[in-house]
N, C-alpha and C positions, 0 to 999 in steps of 0.2 A: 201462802200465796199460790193463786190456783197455778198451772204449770203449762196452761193451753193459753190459745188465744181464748179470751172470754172477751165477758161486756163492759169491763170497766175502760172509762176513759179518760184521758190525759187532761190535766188542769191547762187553761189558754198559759199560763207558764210555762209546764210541761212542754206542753207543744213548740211553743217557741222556742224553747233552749235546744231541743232537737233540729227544729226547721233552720235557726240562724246555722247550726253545724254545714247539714248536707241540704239544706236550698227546700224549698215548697213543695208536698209532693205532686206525683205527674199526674196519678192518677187515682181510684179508691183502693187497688190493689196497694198501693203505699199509705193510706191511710187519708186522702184526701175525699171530697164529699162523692157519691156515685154518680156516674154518669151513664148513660143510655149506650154511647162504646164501651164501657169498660165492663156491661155483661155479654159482649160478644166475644171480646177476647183481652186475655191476660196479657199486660205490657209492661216492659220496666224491673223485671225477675232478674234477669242477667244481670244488667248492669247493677243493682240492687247489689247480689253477691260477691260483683265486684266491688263491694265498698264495705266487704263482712270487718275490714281490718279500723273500718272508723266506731266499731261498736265501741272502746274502751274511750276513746275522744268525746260520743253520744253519750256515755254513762256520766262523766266528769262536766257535762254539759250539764245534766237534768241537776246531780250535786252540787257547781257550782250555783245555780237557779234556786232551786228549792232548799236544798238541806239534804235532802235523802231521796231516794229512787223507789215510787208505788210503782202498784202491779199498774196503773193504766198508762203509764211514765214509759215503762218497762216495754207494756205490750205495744206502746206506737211506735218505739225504738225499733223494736224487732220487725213490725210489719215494714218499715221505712228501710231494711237491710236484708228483709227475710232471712231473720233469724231463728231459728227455733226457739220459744221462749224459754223452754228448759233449762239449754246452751247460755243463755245468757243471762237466766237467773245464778245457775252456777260461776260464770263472772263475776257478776256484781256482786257476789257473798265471798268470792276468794281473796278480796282486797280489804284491806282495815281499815281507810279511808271512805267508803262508801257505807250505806246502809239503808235496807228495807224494810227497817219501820221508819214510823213517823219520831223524829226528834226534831230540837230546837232547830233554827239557822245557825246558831253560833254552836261550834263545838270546841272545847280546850282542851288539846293533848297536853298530858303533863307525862313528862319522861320519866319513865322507872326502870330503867334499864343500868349497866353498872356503874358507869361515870356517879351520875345521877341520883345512882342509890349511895353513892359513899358520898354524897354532897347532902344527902337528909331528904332525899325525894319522897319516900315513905311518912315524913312531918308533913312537908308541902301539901303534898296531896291531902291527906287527911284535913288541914286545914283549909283549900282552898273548897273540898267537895261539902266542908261544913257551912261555907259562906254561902256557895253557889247551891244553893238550896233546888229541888225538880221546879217548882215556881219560881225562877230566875230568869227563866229562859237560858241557859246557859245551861250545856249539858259537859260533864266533866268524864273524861275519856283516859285509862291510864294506858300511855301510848310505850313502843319499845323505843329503840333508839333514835332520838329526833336530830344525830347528828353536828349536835353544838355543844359537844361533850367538854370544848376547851373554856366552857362560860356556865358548866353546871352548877347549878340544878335549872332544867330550861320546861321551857314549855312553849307551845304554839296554838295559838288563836283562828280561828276558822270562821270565817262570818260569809253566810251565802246571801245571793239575793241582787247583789251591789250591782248596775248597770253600768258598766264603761265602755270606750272603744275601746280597739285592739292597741298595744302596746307600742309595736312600731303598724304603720299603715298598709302596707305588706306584706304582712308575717305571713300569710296564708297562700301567696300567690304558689298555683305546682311545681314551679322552674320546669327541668328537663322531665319528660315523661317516661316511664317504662312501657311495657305492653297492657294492653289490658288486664285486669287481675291480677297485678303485680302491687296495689298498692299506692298506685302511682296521686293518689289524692285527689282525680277528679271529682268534680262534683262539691265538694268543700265549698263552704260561703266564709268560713271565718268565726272568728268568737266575740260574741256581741256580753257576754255577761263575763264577769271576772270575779271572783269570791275576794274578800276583803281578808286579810292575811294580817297576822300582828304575833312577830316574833320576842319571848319576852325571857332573856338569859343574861345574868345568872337570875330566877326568877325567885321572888317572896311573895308571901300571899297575899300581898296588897298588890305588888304590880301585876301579879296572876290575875287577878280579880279585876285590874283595872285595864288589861289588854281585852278579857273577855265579854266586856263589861261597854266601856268606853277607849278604845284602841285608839283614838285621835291622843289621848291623854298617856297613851303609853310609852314607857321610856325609848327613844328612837334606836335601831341595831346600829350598833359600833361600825367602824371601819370594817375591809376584808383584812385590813393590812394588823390589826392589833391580834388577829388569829396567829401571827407571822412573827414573834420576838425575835427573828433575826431580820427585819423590811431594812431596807437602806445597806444591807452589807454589800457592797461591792463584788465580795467572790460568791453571790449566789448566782446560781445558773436558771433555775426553773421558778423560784419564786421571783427573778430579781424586779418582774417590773411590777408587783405585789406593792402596793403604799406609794410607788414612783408616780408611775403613769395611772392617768385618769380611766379607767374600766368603760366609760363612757365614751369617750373621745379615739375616733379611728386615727385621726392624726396624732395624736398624741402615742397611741402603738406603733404606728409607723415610724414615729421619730428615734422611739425607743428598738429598734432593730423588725419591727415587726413587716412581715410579708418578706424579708430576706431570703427564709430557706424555702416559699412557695415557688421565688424565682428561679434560687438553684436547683429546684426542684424538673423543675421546665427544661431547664438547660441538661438536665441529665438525661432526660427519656423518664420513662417510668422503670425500665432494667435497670438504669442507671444508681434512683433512689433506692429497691428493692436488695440493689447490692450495697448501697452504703448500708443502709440501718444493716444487712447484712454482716456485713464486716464491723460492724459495731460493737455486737454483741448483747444487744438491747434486747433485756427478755421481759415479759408481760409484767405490773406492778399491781394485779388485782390479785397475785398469792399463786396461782397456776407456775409464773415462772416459764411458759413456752417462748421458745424464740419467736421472737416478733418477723423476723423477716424470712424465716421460714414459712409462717402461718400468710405471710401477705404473697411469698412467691407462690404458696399451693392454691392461693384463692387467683392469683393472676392467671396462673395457665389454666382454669378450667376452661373448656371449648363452651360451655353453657353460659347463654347471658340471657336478660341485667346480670352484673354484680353489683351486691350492696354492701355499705358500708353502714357499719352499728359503732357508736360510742355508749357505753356501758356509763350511764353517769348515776344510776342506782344504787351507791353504794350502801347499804345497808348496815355493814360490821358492824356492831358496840364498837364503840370505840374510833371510828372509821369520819373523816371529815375534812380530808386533805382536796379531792375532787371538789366540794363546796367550796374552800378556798378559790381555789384554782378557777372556776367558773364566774364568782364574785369578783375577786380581785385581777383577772386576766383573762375577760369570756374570749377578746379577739383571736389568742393564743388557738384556745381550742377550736374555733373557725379554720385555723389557717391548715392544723395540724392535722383535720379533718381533711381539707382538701388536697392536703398532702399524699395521704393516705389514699383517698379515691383517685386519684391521678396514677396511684402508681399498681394499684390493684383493679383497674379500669372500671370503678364507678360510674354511676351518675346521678345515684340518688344516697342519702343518708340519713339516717335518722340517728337522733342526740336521746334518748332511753334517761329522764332525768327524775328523779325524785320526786316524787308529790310533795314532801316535806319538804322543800326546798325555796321557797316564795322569792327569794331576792335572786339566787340562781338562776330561775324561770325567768324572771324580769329582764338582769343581764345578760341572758342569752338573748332571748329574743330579740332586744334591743341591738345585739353587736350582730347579730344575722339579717335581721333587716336591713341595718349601715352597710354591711358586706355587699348585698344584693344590688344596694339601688347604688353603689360606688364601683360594679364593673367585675365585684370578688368573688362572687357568688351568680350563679346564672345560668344565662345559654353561652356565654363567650368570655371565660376563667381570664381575668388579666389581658384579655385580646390575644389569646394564643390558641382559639378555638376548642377550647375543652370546654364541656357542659357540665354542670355541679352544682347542686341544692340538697341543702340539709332541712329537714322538718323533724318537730319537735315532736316529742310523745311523753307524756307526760304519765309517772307511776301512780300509784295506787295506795302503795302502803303495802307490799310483798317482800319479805327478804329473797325468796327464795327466786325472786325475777333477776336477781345478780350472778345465776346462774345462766351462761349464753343462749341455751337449747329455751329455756323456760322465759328469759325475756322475748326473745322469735315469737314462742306461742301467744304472747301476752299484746307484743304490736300487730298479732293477726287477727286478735279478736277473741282468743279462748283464752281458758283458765291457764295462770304462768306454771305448768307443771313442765320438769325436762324433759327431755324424748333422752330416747336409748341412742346408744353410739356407738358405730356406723351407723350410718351414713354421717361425715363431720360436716361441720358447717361450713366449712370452706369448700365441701360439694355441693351439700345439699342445706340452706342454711334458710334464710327468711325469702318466705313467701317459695320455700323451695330451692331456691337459687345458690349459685356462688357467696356467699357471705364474709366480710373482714371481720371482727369484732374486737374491740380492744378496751379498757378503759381508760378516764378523762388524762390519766398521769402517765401512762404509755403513749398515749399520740404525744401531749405535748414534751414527753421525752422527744419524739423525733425531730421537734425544730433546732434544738442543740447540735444533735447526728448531723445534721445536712450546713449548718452555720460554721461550727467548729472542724467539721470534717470525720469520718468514720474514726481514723487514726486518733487523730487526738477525744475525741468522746471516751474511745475504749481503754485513754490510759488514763483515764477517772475509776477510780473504784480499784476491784482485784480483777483477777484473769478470768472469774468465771463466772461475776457479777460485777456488770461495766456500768460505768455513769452515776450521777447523784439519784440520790432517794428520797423519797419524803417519808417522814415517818409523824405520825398523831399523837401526841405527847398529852397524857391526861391522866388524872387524880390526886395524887397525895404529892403535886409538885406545886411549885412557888409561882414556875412560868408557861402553865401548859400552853400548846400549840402549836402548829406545822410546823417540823424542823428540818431544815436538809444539809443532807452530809453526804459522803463520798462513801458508797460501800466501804465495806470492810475496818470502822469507826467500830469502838466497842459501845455495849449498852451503857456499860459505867458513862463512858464520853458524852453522851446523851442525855443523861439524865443529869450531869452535874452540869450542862449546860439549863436543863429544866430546873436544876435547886431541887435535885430530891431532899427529902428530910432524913433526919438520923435515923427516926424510927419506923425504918421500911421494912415491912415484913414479905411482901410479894410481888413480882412484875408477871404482867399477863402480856403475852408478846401473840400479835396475830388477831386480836380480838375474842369473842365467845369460842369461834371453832380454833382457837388455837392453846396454848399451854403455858405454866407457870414458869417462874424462875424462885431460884431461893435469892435474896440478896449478896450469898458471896458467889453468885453467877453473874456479876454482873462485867467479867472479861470475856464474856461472848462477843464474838465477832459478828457485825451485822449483815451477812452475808446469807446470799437464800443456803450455800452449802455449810455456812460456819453454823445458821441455826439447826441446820439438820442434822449436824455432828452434835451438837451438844443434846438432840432426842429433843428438840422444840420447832416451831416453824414462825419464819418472818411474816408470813401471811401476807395480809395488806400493806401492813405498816405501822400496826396498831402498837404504842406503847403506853399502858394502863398501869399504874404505880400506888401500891397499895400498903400505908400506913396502919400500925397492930392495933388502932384506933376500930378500924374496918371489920365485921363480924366476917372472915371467912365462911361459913356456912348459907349465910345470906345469901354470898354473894354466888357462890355454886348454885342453890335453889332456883336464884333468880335465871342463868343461864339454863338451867334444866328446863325452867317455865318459858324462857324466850325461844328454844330449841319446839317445844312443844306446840307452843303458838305458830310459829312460824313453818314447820313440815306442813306440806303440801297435800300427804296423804295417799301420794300415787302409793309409794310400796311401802306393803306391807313391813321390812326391818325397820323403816325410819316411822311410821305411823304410829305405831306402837312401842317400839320403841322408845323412844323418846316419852309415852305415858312412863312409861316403867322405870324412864329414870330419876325421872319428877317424884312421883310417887314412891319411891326408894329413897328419896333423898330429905321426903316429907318425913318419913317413918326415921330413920336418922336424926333428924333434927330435935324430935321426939326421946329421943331413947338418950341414955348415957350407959358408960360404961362398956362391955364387952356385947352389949345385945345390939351393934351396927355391924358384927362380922357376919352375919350371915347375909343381909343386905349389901353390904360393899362386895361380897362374890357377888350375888346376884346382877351389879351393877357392874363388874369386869366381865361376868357371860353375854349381858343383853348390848354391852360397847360393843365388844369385839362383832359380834350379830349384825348392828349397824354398820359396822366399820369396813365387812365383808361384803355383805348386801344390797345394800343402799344403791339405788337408781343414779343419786347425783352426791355432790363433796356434803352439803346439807348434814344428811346420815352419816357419812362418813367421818362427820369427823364433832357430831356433837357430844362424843362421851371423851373429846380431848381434853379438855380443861378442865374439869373436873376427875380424871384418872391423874391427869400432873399434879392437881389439887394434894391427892390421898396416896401419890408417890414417892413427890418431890417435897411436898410441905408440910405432911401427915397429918392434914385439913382435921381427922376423926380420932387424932390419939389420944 
């Protein structure tokens, strides 16, 4: 693909997927026909660059439309933003989701990733790439973790083209505005085209075939609430209105407690909430572990404004699925929780950071933010209490490594999701520059507890140094995988005998790919972010993966070597390479028997630690974990 503006141009498709985005252009400097003014002087540059942050929306526009993104797609994109084409070929090639050749309209992700692979992913696929022939139309795509790890073996259905309206009638409206070039959404028309989605788990190669194939005929997604083996319990706290209350109905949240702690919220100040979650003890649930109400006091006092507010709903981990619930079965939750948040960290604008792979997420969001908006909840005037607050959506790509805060920023402003270095934090210096909150979907909606129940009583849930309920992702070689929640400081046994592990457990992976093993008689680990760091492991997200001597450990290391590889982003050098080295270490191993892996297994403890020291973002850092727990704790190569 040439790399300049050239002479190729946009199919009337093309064109339109982009024009429904950002509106007609003004002039032929945007790509519209020449006119007699517009070789006297250049108009419409500025503001242009002010909308560099809708490049990633324009690119998911042309895919939604066509299927894949050409060079004359590309280059009306960029002239319509003045983009550099280079800047934003390098884009559109950083995401997994998208793609610059020509392929079908339909494309089938089938998940290979590790849930997935211990459920026979490696058959699946084989068989369904046998059926779905190149002349199918139906191109077959082996995708990493698609997040429906508790229904594996899965896979997802992509069909472009499909024309609908917008989802709710308003979804697009700006609400409150920032300053210029902050993002603020002018200009926006809305999304006229929607890609046809057909989720198909636990999948066979007959429903594979037939969601790719003819998706009206495919088997319909289950409840949010069957994710949920514990829906209806009385003492749940964050899942409880999960299977109760209708995901679609705002009254029906309201009745269930819902818009409670936005009011108590109101009633405190914004100092007021800032000091509850405070005194809480509520630290982050995306595996960081920083206090929460620290991170929201240091973004409040910055003197610098906008501040913005980010909900991380990317969650990417293998393993990793509890945010999908949560968005599914309770989207209003995370509406309120968001507003919580920006009220107290003095927002006015937010953005929901959500998954490409996530089709029915998208839907319920959208749908519980529009009901927000035109019900008085969402707006220019927050519940009549004079606070302004609008969230808009941005939709991922297919990047692990945008679950990284610095690298999601880069990725809603329009460039490649690579992190930035640190200093400057993001609660100085964060999106589009500014003041930044960022939290993920299960740390906001922790905060609605914090303010309902009261700081005091939230922090005497759990232990002293890890307060409140947890959700933890319960999947593999169990009876009942799926979101479970318990009170920190619950051991794994407790967990997993609520899950119906089986007798013949050979390994738990606690944390997902970047985290580490357990033997089976570890299984009096304390669930606690300090209990799992005392025993040389880490709680991560929340990931608990359970692994029957059915399962080829070796496999299942390669694979994570190969999803690490995939997923580095390639800014530095220890994780770029890295990560080749450990892949290819572990090829060579799989190959060999006997004493000829010892010189490779040092090889692969010198090139970890390298990463482990090095590495730009947690990515490097910590993708030679599960695999060193692998070859210390369960002796994966003896």
């Amino acid at each position: 693909m040439d790399l300049r503006f050239g002479d190729s141009k946009p199919t009337d498709e093309e064109r339109a997927a982009v024009d429904a985005l950002l509106g007609p252009p003004e002039s032929s400097w945007e790509g519209a026909d020449r006119s007699d003014a517009d070789l006297r002087w250049a108009r419409g540059g500025r503001e242009a660059r002010d909308r560099r942050d809708l490049l990633l929306p324009g690119l998911h526009a042309v895919n939604d439309r066509v299927g894949w993104i050409s060079e004359g797609a590309l280059d009306y994109l960029c002239r319509r933003l003045t983009v550099p084409p280079a800047e934003a070929y390098g884009v559109a090639t950083f995401y997994a989701m998208f793609s610059v050749r020509p392929r079908p309209a339909t494309v089938l992700h089938v998940c290979t990733d590790l849930a997935c692979t211990a459920a026979g992913a490696a058959e699946l696929c084989a068989d369904v790439e046998s059926r779905l022939t190149p002349g199918s139309g139906v191109q077959v795509e082996r995708s990493a973790c698609l997040g429906l790890c508790e229904r594996a073996p899965a896979a997802l259905a992509v069909r472009a083209g499909l024309t609908a309206p917008p989802a709710v009638e308003d979804e697009t409206r700006p609400g409150p505005e920032g300053p210029p070039g902050e993002g603020n959404g002018k200009g926006r028309r809305g999304r006229t085209t929607q890609r046809s989605t057909a989720v198909c788990a636990p999948a066979t190669p007959d429903t594979a075939v037939r969601a790719a194939t003819a998706p009206e005929t495919a088997p319909p997604e289950p409840p949010p609430a069957t994710a949920v083996p514990q829906a209806g319990d009385p003492a749940l706290i964050l899942l409880r209105r999960v299977g109760t209350a209708d995901p679609a109905d705002l009254d029906d949240y309201r009745a269930h407690g819902g818009y409670t702690a936005l009011r108590r919220a109101f009633a405190l100040g914004p100092a007021g909430v800032i000091r509850e979650v405070t005194d809480s003890g509520l630290t982050g649930r995306g595996g960081a572990a920083f206090p929460t109400g620290r991170k929201w006091q240091a973004t409040a006092s910055q003197p610098d404004h906008p501040h913005y507010l980010v909900c991380n709903a990317d969650e990417s981990e293998p393993g990793t699925f509890k945010d999908r619930v949560l968005m599914e079965g309770d989207p209003y939750a995370l509406v309120e929780a968001m507003t919580v948040a920006a009220y107290a960290t003095g927002a006015h604008r937010g953005y929901l950071y959500l998954r490409g792979e996530y089709p029915r997420a998208l839907r319920r969001m959208e749908h519980a933010i529009g009901q927000a908006r035109a019900r008085g909840l969402l707006g220019d005037d927050v519940l009549g209490q004079g606070y302004a607050f609008d969230i808009e959506i941005r939709r991922g790509a297919g990047a692990y490594i945008c679950g990284e805060e610095t690298a999601l920023f880069n990725s809603i402003e329009g460039h490649r999701g690579e992190p930035r270095s640190k200093p400057p934090f993001p609660v100085e210096k964060g999106l589009f520059g500014r003041p930044t909150v960022e939290n993920n979907v299960e740390t906001l909606v922790n905060v609605l507890p914090v303010l309902t129940l009261g700081a005091q009583a939230y922090a005497a849930i759990g232990t002293g140094r890890s307060t409140g309920p947890k959700l933890f992702c319960v999947s593999g070689s169990v009876a009942r995988p799926g979101v479970y929640e318990l009170p920190f400081g619950a051991t794994l046994g407790e967990l997993l005998r609520l899950a119906g592990v089986r007798d013949n457990l050979r390994a738990v992976l606690l944390g997902g790919a970047a985290g580490g093993f357990v033997r089976p008689d570890e299984l009096d680990i304390p669930l606690t972010f300090e209990g799992t760091r005392e025993a040389g492991t880490t709680l991560g997200s929340g990931v608990v993966m359970a692994f029957d001597d059915t399962v080829p450990l070796p496999r299942l290391l390669l694979r994570i070597a190969e999803f690490f590889r995939d997923e580095s982003c390639g800014q530095c050098v220890p994780c770029r390479v890295g990560t080749v080295r450990q892949e290819e270490a572990l090829h060579r191993i799989a190959d060999r028997t006997g004493d000829g892996a010892a010189d490779d297994i040092a090889l692969l403890r010198e090139v970890g630690r390298t990463m482990r020291d090095a590495s730009i973002c947690g990515l490097g850092q910590t993708a030679w974990n599960a695999v060193e727990s692998a070859i210390d704790r369960l002796g994966a190569y003896e």
